[in-house]
ROKEDREN-320308 format. One record per residue (C-alpha): residue in one letter; residue number from 1; x, y negated, z negated. Coordinates in nm, 4 decimals, decimal comma. Last residue first. Layout:
N
resn:resi:x:y:z
A:NUM:X:Y:Z
...
***
This chain:
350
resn:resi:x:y:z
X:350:0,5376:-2,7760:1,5175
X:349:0,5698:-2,6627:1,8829
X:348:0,4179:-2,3120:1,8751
X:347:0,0858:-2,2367:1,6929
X:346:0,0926:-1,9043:1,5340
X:345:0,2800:-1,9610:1,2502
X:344:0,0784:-1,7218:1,0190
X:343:-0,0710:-2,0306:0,8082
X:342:-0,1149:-2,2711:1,1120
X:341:-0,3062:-1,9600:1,2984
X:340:-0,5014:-1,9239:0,9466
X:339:-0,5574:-2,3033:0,9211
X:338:-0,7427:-2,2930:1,3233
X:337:-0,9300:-1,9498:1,2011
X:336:-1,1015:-2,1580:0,9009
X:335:-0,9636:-2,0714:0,5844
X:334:-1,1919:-1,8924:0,3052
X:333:-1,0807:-1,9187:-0,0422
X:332:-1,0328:-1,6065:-0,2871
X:331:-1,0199:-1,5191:-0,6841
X:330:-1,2890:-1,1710:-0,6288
X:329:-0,9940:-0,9640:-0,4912
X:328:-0,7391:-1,0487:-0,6737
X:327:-0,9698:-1,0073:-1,0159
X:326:-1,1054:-0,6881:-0,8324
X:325:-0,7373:-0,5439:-0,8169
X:324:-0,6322:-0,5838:-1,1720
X:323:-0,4511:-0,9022:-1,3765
X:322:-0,1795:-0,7408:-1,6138
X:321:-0,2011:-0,6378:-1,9504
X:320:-0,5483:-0,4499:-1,9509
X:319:-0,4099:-0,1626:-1,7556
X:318:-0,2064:-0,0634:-2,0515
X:317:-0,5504:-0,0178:-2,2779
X:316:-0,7257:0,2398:-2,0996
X:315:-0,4263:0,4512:-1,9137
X:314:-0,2496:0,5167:-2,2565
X:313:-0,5004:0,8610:-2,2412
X:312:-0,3823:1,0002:-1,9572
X:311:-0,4567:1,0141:-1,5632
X:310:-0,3610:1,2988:-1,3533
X:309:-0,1585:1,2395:-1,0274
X:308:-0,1421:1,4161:-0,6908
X:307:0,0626:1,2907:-0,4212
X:306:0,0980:1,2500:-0,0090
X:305:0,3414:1,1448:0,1321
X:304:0,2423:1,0743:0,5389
X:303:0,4617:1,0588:0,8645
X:302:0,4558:0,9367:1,1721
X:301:0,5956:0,7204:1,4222
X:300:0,3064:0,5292:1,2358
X:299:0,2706:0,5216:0,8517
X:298:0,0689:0,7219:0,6644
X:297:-0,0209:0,7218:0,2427
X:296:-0,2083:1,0064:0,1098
X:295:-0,3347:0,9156:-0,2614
X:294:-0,5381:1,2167:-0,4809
X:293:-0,5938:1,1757:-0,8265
X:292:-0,7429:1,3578:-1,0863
X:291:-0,8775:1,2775:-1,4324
X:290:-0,7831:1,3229:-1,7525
X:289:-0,8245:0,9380:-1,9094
X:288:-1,0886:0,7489:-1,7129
X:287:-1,0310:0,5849:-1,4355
X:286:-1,1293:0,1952:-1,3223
X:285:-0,7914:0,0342:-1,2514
X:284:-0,6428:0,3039:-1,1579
X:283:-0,8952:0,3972:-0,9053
X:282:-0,7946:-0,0184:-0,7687
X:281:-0,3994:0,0584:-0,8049
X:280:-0,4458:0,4058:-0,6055
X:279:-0,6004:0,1552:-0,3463
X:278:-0,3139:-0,1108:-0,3652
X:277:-0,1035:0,1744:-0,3319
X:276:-0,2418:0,3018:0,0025
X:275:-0,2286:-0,0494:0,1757
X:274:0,0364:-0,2185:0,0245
X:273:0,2632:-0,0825:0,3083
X:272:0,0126:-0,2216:0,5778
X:271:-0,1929:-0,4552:0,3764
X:270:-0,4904:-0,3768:0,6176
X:269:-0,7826:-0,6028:0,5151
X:268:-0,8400:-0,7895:0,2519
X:267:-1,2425:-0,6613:0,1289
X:266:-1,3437:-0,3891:0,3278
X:265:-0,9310:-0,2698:0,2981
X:264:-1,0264:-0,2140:-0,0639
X:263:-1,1398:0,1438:-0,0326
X:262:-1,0490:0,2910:-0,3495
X:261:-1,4014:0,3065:-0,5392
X:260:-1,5496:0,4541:-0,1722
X:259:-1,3546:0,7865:-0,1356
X:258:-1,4772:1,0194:-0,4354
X:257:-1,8727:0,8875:-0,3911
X:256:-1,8016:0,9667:0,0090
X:255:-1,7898:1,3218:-0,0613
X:254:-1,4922:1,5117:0,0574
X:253:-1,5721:1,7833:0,3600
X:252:-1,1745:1,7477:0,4794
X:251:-1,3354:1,6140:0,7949
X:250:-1,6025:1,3983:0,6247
X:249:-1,3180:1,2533:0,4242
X:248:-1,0509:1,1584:0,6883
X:247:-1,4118:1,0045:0,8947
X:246:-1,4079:0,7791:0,6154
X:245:-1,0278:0,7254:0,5703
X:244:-1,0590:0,5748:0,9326
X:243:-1,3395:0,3827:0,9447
X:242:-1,2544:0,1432:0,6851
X:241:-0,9843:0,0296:0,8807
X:240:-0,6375:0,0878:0,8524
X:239:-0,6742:0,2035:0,5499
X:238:-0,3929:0,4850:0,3836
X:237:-0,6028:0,7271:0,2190
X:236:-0,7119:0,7673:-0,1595
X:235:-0,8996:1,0173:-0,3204
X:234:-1,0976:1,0540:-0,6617
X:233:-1,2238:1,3053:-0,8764
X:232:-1,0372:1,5842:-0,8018
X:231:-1,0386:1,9475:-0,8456
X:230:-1,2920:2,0027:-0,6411
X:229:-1,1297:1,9036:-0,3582
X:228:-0,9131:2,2042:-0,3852
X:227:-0,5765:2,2915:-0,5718
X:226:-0,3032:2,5251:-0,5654
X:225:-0,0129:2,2934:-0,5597
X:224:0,1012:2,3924:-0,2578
X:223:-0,1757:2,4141:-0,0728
X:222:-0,2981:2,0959:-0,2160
X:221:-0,0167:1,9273:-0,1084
X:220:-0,0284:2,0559:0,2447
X:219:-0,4635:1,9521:0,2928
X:218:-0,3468:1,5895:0,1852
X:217:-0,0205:1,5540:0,4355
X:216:-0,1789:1,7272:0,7346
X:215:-0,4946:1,5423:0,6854
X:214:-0,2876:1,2031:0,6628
X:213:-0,0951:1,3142:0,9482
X:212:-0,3585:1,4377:1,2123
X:211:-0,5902:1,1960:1,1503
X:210:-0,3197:0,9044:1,2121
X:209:-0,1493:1,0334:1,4530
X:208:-0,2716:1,3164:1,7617
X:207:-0,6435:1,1569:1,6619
X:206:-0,6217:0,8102:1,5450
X:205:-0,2967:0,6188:1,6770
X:204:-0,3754:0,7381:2,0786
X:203:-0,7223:0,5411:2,0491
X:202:-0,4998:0,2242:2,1213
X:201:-0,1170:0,3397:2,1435
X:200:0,0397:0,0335:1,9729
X:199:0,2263:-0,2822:1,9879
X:198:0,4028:-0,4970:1,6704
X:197:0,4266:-0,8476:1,7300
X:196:0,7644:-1,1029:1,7654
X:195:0,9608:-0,8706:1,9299
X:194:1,3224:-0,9177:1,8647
X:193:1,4204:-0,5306:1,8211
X:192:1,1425:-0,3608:1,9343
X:191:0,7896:-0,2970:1,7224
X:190:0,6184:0,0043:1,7402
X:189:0,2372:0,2324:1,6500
X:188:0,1654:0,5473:1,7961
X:187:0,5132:0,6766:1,8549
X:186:0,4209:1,0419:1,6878
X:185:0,7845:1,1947:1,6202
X:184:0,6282:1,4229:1,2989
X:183:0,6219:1,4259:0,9383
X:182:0,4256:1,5421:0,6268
X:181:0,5101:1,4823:0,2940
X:180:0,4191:1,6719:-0,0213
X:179:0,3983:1,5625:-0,4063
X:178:0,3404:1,6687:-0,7095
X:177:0,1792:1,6804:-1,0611
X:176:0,2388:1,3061:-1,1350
X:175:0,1460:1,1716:-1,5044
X:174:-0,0629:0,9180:-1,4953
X:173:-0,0088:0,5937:-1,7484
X:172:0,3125:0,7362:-1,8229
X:171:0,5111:0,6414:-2,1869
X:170:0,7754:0,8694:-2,1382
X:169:0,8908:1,0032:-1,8201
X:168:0,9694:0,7125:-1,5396
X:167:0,8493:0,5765:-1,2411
X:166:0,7154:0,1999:-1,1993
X:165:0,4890:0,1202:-0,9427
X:164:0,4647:-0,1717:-0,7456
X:163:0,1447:-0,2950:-0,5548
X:162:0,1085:-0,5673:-0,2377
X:161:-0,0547:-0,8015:0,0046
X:160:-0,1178:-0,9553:0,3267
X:159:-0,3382:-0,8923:0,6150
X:158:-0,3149:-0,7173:0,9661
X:157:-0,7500:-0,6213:1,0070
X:156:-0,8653:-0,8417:1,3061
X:155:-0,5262:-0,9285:1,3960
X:154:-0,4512:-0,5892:1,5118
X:153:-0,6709:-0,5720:1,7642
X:152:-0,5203:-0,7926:1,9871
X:151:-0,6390:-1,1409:2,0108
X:150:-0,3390:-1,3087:1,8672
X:149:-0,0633:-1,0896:1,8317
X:148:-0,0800:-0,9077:1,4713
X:147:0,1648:-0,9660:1,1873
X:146:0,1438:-0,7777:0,8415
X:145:0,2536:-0,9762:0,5314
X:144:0,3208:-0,7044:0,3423
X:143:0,4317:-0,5177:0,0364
X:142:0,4681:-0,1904:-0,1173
X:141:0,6630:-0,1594:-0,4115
X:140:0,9080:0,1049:-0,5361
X:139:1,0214:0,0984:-0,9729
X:138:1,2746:0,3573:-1,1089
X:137:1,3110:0,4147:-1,4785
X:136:1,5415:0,5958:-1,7024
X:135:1,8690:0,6382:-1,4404
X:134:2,0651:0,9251:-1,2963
X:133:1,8281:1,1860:-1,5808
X:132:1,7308:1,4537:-1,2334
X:131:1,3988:1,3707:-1,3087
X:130:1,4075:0,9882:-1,2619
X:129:1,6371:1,0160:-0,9718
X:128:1,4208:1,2133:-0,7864
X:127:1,1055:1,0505:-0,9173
X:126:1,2308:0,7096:-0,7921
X:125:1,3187:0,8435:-0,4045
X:124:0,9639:1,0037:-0,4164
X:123:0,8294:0,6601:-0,5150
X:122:1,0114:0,4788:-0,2473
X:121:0,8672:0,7067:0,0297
X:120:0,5623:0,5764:-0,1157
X:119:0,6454:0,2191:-0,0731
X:118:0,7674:0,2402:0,2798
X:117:0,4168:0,4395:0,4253
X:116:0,2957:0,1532:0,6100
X:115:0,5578:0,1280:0,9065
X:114:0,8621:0,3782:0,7608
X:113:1,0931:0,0837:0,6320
X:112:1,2953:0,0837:0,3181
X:111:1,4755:-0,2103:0,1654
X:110:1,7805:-0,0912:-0,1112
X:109:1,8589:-0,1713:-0,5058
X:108:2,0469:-0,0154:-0,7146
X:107:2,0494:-0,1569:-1,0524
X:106:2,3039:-0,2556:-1,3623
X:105:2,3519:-0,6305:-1,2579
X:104:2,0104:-0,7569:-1,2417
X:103:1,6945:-0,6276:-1,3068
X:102:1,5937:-1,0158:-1,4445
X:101:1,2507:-0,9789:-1,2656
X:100:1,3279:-1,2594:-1,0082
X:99:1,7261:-1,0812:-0,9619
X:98:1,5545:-0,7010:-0,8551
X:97:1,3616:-0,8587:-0,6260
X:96:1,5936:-1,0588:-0,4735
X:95:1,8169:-0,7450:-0,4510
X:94:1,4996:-0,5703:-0,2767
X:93:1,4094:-0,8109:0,0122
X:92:1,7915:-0,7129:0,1506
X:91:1,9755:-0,9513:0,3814
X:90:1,9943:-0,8595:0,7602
X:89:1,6714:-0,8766:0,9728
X:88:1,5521:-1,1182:0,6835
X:87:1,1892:-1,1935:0,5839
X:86:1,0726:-0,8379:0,5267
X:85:0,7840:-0,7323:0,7392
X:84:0,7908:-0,3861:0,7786
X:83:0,8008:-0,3315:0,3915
X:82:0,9080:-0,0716:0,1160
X:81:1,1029:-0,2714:-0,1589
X:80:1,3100:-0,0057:-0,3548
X:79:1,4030:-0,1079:-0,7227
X:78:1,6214:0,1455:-0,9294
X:77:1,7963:0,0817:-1,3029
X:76:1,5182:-0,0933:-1,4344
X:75:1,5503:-0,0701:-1,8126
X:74:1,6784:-0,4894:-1,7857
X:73:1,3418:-0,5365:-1,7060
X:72:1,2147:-0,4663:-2,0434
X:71:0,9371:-0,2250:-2,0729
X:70:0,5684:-0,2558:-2,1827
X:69:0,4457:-0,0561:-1,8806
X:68:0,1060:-0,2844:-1,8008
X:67:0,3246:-0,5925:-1,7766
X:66:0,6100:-0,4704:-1,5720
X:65:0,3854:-0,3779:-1,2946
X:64:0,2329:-0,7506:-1,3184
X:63:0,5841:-0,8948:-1,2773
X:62:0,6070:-0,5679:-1,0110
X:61:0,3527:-0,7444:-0,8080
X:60:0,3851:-1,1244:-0,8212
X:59:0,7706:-0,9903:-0,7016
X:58:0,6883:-0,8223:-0,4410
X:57:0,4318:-1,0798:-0,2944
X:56:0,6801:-1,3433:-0,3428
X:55:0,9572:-1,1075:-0,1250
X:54:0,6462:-1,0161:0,1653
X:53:0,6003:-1,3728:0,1983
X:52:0,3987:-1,6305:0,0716
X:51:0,4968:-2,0099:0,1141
X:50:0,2513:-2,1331:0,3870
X:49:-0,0076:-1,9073:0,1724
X:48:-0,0738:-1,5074:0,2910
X:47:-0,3928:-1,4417:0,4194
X:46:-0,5885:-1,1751:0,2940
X:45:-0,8738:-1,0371:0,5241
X:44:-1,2426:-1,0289:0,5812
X:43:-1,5646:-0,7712:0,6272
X:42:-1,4006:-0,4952:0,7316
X:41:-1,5756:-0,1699:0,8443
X:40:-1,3857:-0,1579:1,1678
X:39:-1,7555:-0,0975:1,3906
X:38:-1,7431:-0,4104:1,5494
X:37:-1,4772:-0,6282:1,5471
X:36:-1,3246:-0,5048:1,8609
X:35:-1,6537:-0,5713:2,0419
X:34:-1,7589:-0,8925:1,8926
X:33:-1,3660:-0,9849:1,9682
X:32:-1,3752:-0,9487:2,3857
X:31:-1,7307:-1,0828:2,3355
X:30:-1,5900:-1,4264:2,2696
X:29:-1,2497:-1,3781:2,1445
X:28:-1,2415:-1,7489:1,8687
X:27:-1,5710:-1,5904:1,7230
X:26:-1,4037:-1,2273:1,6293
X:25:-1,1821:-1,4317:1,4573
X:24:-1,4364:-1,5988:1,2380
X:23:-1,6700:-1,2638:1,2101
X:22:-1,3820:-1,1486:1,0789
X:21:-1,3814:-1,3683:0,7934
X:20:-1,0564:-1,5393:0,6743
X:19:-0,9215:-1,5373:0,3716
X:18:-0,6741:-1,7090:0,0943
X:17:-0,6237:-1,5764:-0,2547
X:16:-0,3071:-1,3843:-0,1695
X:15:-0,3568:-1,0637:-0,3411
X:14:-0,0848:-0,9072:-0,5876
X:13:-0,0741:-0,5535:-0,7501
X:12:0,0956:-0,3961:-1,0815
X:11:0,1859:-0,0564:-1,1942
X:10:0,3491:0,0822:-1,5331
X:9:0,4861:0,4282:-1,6474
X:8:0,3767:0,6118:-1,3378
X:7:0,5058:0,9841:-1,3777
X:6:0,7560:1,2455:-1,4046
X:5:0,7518:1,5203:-1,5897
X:4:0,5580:1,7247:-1,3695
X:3:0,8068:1,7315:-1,0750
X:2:0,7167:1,9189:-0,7310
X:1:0,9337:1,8070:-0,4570
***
């Protein structure tokens, strides 16, 4: 889909102010930890609150989304809540969404779950419908409250948070010149049907997965559109780690000054289907009107969407309606690793 009317009218993101250090879980492992720990480029994760879940983090998001594109809920005519963490197995995150923000009756409304690439696939499904005049504004959010079995891997990075984006024509705060998606049956990264954690491949979800998919997507879009690296002045990749969307750059020959104002996972961690957007929300946050934008989400079993956006000149004073990405990030309280298991429900028997 290529669509150069479209773009984002409003966005919003959401935090939890809780964290834990990694050098705190890495503690609890023993050397085990030390040497997972090392070398992830994260410093410390959100943790969601006792009451936080992916549906408060959705809504603290688009509230804030709503705020920077000066519209009435009531214009909303699409909501799609990306997720792989939604509180119910059957009973939609999106509809309670949709009735928090006062969307309600006039809106479809559905959950959509591709591991941590939901919320973009959400933003293609928006721009369709946008462009083809079925309704006036469509808004997709990201959000998580990612789980990780204790000791694995995973916990040392699975956080908590979220960004919505509103799609529409007039009034855009970044107009979007494209978009390309890139997909394959890569089973790096699963959960079954009752399992309480998520299990992986190990090394198997960089190379033949991750690398392979985000590279696939970005280096396809700007094929299509024409475009080089050049052309842009920032770039965003889906964070896992830090590491990652580093070694994403050096491969596509990117310089690091492009990558770096984006990379929020140093600070809370993998947000899963938050993770992407809530870095396109921090470049928003800082960019300057006419400038370029590269963000390729992934998400295990895999696929990526990848899109290119140019800033304009409402950018400046929109943003300045809603709380931004470095006032989440810098409003935090650290939690021992005993108050995060209690947090996360790890402890059985209470």
């Amino acid at each position: 889909m290529q669509n150069g009317i479209c773009g984002i009218v409003g966005y919003g993101s959401y935090i939890p102010r809780f964290r834990i250090k990694i050098e705190e879980i890495a503690k609890v492992w023993g050397k085990d930890g030390s040497r997972i720990a090392k070398g992830l480029g994260v410093v410390e994760k959100s943790v969601p609150d006792m009451d936080e879940d992916t549906i408060t983090i959705a809504v603290e998001a688009a509230k804030n989304a709503l705020k920077v594109a000066e519209i009435d809920p009531s214009e909303i005519n699409a909501i799609y809540t990306g997720s792989e963490s939604h509180p119910y197995t059957v009973k939609p995150t999106a509809s309670t969404v949709a009735e928090a923000l006062g969307a309600v009756p006039c809106v479809t409304c559905a959950d959509l779950e591709f591991a941590c690439k939901a919320g973009t696939a959400g933003i293609q499904m928006c721009m369709g419908l946008v462009a083809s005049d079925e309704i006036k504004y469509g808004m997709s959010i990201g959000a998580d409250c990612a789980q990780g079995k204790p000791g694995d891997a995973l916990e040392y990075t699975a956080s908590a948070g979220g960004a919505a984006y509103i799609i529409g024509k007039n009034g855009c705060v970044a107009k979007i010149e494209g978009t390309f998606s890139f997909t394959t049956d890569t089973p790096d990264f699963w959960r079954r049907d009752g399992a309480e954690f998520p299990c992986h491949a190990a090394r198997f979800t960089g190379e033949p997965a991750y690398f392979k998919h985000v590279i696939g997507g970005a280096q396809g879009l700007m094929d299509k559109l024409g475009t080089t690296i050049n052309d842009y002045d920032y770039f965003v990749f889906h964070q896992p780690n830090a590491k990652f969307p580093l070694r994403t750059a050096i491969s596509l020959q990117i310089p690091t000054e492009k990558l770096k104002e984006g990379l929020v996972v140093r600070h809370i961690g993998n947000s899963y289907s938050g993770s992407s957007l809530l870095g396109l929300a921090r470049i928003l946050d800082i960019a300057n009107p006419g400038e370029r934008i590269l963000v390729t989400s992934y998400g295990s079993g895999a696929g990526s969407d990848a899109f290119s956006l140019i800033t304009t000149d409402l950018l400046p004073e929109k943003r300045k309606n809603a709380p931004n990405v470095d006032d989440y990030i810098r409003l935090k309280e650290y939690v021992s690793y005993a108050l995060y298991a209690k947090h996360r429900s790890k402890i059985r028997g209470i």
